[in-house]
N, C-alpha and C positions, 0 to 999 in steps of 0.2 A: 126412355121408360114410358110406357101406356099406362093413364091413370089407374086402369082394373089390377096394375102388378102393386102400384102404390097403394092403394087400399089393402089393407090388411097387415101393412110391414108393419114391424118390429120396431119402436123407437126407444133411443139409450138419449139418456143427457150425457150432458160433456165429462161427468165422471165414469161413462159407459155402465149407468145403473138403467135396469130395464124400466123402462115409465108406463108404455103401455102397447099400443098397439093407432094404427092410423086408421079412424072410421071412415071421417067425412074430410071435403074439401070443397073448401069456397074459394068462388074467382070471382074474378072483377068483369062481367059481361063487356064488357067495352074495351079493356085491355087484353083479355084472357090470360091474364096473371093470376096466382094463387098468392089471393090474399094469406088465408087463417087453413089451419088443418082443423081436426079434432079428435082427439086422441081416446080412445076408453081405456079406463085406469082399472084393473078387475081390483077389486079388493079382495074379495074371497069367491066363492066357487057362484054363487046368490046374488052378491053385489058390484055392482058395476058402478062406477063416476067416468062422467067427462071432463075433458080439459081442453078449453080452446086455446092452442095461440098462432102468434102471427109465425106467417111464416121467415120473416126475418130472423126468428130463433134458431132455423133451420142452418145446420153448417155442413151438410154432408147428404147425400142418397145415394143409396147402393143396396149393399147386401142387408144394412139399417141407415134406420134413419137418424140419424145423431144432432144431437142439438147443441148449440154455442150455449147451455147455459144449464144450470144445476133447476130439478125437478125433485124436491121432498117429497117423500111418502109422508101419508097421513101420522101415521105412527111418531115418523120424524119430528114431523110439524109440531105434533102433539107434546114430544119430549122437552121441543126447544123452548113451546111455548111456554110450557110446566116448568124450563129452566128460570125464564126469564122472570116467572112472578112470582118466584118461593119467595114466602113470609115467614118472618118469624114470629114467633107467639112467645107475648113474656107477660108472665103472671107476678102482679103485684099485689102482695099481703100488705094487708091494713092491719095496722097494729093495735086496733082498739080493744 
């Protein structure tokens, strides 16, 4: 595969949920190994995020690029987060 076909794929995590898309790629001038990709994660039609990782999370290229490891959407992250620190709120009357 020629890096110009690699830029632009389609990458799934290992649950085969779509993550993003492949911008860039870093190598290691001296090896010519791919270090790190970077992914663009589109949030909505206006907003864009990056994600960089190594490419040892990479398990697969082809028709995608699939990854050996689970990638949360923001939203995700957001629920789980929301999951993990619900409080509860307890109201104590003073009886004076």
């Amino acid at each position: 595969m020629k890096i110009k076909e690699f830029l632009g794929s389609t990458v799934l995590d290992k649950n085969a949920n779509e993550v993003g898309k492949v911008d860039n790629v870093d190598f290691d001038p001296e090896t010519g190994k791919i270090e790190n990709i970077t992914l663009t994660l589109q949030k909505n039609i206006f907003s864009r995020d990056e994600l960089e990782i190594s490419f040892d999370d990479v398990a697969t290229i082809g028709a995608y690029v699939i990854l050996n490891k689970e990638i949360l959407k923001e939203k995700e992250e957001e629920a789980k987060e929301e999951e993990e620190t619900k409080t509860v709120e307890v109201e104590i009357e003073d009886d004076e």
